[in-house]
C-alpha positions, -999 to 999 in steps of 0.1 A, spaced: -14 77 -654 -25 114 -638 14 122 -647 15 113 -679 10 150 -697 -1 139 -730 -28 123 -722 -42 158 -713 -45 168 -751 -66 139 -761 -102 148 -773 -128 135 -751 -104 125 -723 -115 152 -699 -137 134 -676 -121 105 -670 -90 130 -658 -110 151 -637 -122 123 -624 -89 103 -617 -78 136 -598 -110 134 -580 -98 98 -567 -63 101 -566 -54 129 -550 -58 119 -514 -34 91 -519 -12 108 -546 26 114 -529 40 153 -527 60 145 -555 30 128 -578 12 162 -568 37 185 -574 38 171 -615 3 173 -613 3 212 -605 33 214 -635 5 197 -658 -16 224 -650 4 251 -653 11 242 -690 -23 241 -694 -31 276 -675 -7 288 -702 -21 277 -734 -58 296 -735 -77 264 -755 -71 243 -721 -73 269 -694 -107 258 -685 -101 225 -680 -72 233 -661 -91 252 -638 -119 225 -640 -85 204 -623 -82 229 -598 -115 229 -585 -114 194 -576 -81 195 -550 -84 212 -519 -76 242 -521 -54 243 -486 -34 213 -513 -29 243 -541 6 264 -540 -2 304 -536 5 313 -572 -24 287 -589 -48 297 -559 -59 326 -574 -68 303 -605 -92 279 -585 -129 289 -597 -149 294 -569 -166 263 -553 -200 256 -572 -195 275 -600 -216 268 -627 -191 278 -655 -170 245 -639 -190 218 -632 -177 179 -632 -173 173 -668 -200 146 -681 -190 111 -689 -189 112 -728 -221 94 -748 -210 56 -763 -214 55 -801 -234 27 -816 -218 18 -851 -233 -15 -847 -201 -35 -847 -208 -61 -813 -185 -89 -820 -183 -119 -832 -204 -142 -807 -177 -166 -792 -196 -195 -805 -191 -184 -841 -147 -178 -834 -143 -213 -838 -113 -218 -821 -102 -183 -816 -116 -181 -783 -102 -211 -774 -69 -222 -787 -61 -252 -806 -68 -282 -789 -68 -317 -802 -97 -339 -811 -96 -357 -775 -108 -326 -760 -143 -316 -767 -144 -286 -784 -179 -277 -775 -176 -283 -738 -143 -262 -742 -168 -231 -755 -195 -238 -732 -167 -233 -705 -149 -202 -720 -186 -188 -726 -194 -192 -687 -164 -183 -670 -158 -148 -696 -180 -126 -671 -163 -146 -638 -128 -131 -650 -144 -96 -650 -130 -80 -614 -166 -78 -604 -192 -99 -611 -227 -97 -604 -244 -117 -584 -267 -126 -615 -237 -131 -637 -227 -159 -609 -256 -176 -605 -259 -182 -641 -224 -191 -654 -215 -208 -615 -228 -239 -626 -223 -238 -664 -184 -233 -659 -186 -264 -631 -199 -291 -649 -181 -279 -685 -150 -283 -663 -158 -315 -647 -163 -330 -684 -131 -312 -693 -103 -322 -666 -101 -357 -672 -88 -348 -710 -67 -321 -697 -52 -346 -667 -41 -367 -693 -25 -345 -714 -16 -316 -693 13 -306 -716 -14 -289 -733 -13 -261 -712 20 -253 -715 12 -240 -749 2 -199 -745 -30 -198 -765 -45 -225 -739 -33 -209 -710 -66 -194 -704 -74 -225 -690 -52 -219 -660 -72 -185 -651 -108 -198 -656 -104 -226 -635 -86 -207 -607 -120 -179 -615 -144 -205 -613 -134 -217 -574 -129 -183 -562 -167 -173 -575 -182 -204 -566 -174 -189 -530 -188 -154 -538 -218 -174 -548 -221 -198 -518 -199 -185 -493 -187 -213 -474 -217 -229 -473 -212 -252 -499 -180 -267 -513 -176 -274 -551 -178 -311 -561 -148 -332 -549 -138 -344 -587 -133 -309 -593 -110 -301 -563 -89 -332 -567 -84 -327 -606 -74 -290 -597 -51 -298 -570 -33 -323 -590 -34 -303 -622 -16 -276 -603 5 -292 -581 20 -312 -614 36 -283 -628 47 -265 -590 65 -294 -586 95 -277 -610 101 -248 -595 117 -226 -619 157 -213 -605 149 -175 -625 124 -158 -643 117 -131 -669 102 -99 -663 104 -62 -648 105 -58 -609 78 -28 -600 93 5 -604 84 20 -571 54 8 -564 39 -2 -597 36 -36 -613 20 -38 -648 40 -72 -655 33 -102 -637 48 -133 -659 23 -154 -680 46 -188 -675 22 -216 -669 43 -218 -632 27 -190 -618 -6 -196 -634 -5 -229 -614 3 -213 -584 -26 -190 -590 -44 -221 -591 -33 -242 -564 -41 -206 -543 -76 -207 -550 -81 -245 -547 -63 -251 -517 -85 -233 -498 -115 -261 -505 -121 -291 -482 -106 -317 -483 -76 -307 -498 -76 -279 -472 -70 -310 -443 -56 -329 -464 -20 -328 -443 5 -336 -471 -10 -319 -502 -9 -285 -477 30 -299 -467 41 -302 -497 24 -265 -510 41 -247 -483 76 -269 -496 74 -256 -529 67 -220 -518 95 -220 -491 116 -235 -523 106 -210 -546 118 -181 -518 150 -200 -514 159 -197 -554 164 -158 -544 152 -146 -572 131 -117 -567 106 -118 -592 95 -154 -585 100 -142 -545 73 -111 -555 51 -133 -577 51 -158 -546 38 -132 -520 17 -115 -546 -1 -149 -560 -6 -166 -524 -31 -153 -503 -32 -142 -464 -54 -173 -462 -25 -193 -467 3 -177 -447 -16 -171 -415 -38 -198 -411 -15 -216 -386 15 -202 -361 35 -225 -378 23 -208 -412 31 -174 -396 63 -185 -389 73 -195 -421 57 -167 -437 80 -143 -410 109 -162 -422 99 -160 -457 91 -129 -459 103 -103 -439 141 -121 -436 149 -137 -471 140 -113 -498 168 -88 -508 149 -69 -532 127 -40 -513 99 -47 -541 90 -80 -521 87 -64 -488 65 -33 -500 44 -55 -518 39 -76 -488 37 -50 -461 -4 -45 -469 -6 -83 -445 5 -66 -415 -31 -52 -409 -39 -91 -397 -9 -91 -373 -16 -84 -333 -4 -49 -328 29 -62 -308 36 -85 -342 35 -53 -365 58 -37 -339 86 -68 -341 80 -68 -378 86 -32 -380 114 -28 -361 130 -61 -383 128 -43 -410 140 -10 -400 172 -26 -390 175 -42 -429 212 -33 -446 214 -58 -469 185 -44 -498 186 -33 -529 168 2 -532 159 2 -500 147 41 -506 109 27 -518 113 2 -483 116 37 -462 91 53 -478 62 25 -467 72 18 -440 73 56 -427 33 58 -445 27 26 -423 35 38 -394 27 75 -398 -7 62 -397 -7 39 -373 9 62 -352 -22 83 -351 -44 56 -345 -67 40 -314 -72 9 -309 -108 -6 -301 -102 -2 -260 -98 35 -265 -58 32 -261 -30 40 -286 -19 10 -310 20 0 -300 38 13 -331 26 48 -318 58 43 -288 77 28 -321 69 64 -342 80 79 -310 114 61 -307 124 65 -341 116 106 -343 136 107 -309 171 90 -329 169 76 -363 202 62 -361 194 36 -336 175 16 -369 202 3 -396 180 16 -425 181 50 -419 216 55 -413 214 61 -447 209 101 -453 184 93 -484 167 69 -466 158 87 -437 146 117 -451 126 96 -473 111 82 -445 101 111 -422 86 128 -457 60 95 -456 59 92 -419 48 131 -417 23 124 -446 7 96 -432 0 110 -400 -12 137 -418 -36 112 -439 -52 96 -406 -54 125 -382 -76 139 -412 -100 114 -405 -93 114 -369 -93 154 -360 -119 145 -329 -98 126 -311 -75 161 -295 -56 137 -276 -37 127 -305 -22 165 -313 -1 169 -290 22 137 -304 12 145 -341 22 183 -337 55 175 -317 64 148 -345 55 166 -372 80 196 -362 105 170 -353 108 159 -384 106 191 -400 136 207 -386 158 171 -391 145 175 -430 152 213 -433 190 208 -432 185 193 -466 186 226 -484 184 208 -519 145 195 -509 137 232 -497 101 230 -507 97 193 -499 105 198 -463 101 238 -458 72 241 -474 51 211 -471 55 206 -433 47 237 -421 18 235 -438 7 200 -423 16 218 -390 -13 243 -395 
């Protein structure tokens, strides 16, 4: 949203941008900084925002800042640029309407055979467990409120579980799913919910997974943003099934986990890659890598079927649980993928992944595996299908450069590292500088990470 340049002429805005630069620089991409640095220079230039501009500044390193806005950045500690504070609430006295006087608002329409007020006792307990957070006190009070309101409501909602195909009900879907996954904030895994509520769960869900769709509206992530996940009571089911399936005794129970894993290896096989992405997104490691034979269908799943690069980035965040050999294999698989669509974004994580891991140690003192992959791939590119592709290397050796850069910032001790980091870095440099065109991506950038 930092990129976004009218949101910098908003009243009262400020310090929730300074303080979204504060965050997101460090993981901001040259090119997300470099429109961040045009934002500002429009500012510099109109004299009713050049403090806050320089306010902006202030809050990047200056090593990060181009020579010409250097001479801009206030000195550190200045008292004339101080963090901006967080702007005062207003009380107008407007609160609400308490949700037990919305009649059905809250709730949807249900029929008579559902109990309205158990359905409000329910939404009432389990609206702070959808909040991303919630407090321990928040759990310990609505835990076992949303529990027994959803004991009394299942056996109406088994019944007639068309119901929550209807979009003002699907609510139902998330506060259920909510409800199991606090329940083990609360407890941990020392105690399991009641075994009426697991079993009505598992069925409710597995009911509608059964029919997996064959396609799927919605946007694919452009690059690597995803704003809109479908609302289809299908994946809200899954979302379910997710969280419940992770309870005993369903989580033994043999054939309910069988057929799970069926309809997610189904789902994969449709090709479709926005139920693919909702699949990897919606199931948890939990699932995939409880088991070798779970790791092995989530590596055939995963890293072989999907065509859309969207799936792979999106699952590339599980290879942190993989022995350091497995992140190699997987690695390497990829690298030698021809047959995606815009495989550009697939180059770029990959070459952050193992930039960084290439400038890491593992717990024995040693260097992690992929730091002999980073090595093979600066030594000839060519030898990996995916960057044969001009666009796609360069992409890559501009993330693989950064993300090197991004560890060895936190790992600057360890000297034995520079020698590989500095030899890569100018590697890479002088295969990007014969792309005139990105003069000041490649020129400019990596010589600086060099110093």
């Amino acid at each position: 949203m930092l990129l976004d340049g009218r949101l910098y002429h908003i009243s009262g805005i400020v310090h929730w941008l300074e303080k979204g630069v504060i965050v997101g620089w460090p993981i901001a991409r040259p090119e997300e900084r470099a429109k961040v640095f045009e934002i500002i220079r429009v500012l510099l230039s109109m004299p009713e925002k050049q403090h806050n501009a320089e306010n902006f500044l202030l809050r990047i390193p200056n090593n990060d800042i181009p020579e010409d806005l250097r001479p801009r950045r206030p000195p550190e500690n200045d008292p004339n640029h101080q963090l901006y504070t967080r702007p005062q609430s207003i009380d107008i006295n407007f609160h609400g309407v308490p949700i037990q006087d919305d009649d059905e608002r809250a709730i949807g329409i249900w029929p008579d055979s559902v109990d309205h007020d158990v359905l409000k006792e329910f939404a009432r307990a389990t609206k702070d467990l959808i909040q991303e957070n919630p407090t321990m006190e928040q759990l310990r009070e609505n835990v076992p409120v949303a529990i027994r309101a959803a004991l009394l409501l299942l056996p109406a909602i088994e019944t007639h579980q068309e119901l929550l195909q209807d979009p003002s009900r699907r609510w139902m879907w998330q506060s259920l799913a909510q409800t199991l996954n606090c329940f083990r904030k609360l407890h941990e895994n020392n105690e399991v919910p009641p075994d009426p509520l697991i079993r009505g769960c598992t069925e409710l869900a597995m009911v509608v997974l059964r029919h997996v769709p064959s396609q799927m509206d919605g946007k694919l992530p452009e690059d690597n943003m995803w704003v809109g996940c479908p609302d289809t009571p299908w994946v809200n089911a899954l979302r379910l099934a997710d969280a419940v399936l992770t309870w005993h005794p369903v989580a033994s129970d043999l054939a309910v986990q069988r057929e799970f894993t069926e309809i997610v290896e189904k789902a994969f096989l449709t090709n479709h890659p926005l139920i693919q992405l909702v699949c990897t997104t919606s199931v948890r490691p939990w699932h995939w890598l409880r088991s070798p034979e779970r790791r092995q269908l989530h590596d055939r799943l995963i890293w072989n079927l999907p065509t859309h690069a969207s799936v792979l980035i999106f699952s590339l965040g599980r290879i942190v649980r993989y022995p350091d050999q497995d992140r190699v294999r997987i690695y390497k698989l990829l690298l030698n993928r021809q047959d995606l669509q815009n495989p550009k974004i697939l180059a770029d994580h990959l070459g952050q992944f193992i930039g960084r891991e290439s400038m890491c140690l593992s717990q024995n003192g040693g260097r992690h595996l992929v730091s002999d992959l980073a090595r093979e791939i600066i030594a000839g590119p060519n030898t990996f299908r995916l960057l044969h592709d001009k666009v796609n290397c360069n992409e890559f050796l501009r993330a693989f450069v950064f993300g090197m850069k991004e560890q060895a910032s936190v790992m600057w001790f360890y000297t034995e590292l520079a020698a590989d980091y500095g030899k890569w870095a100018l590697a890479a440099w002088r295969m990007l500088r014969l792309v005139r065109h990105q003069r000041m991506e490649s020129e400019g950038v990596i010589p600086e990470l060099l110093t």
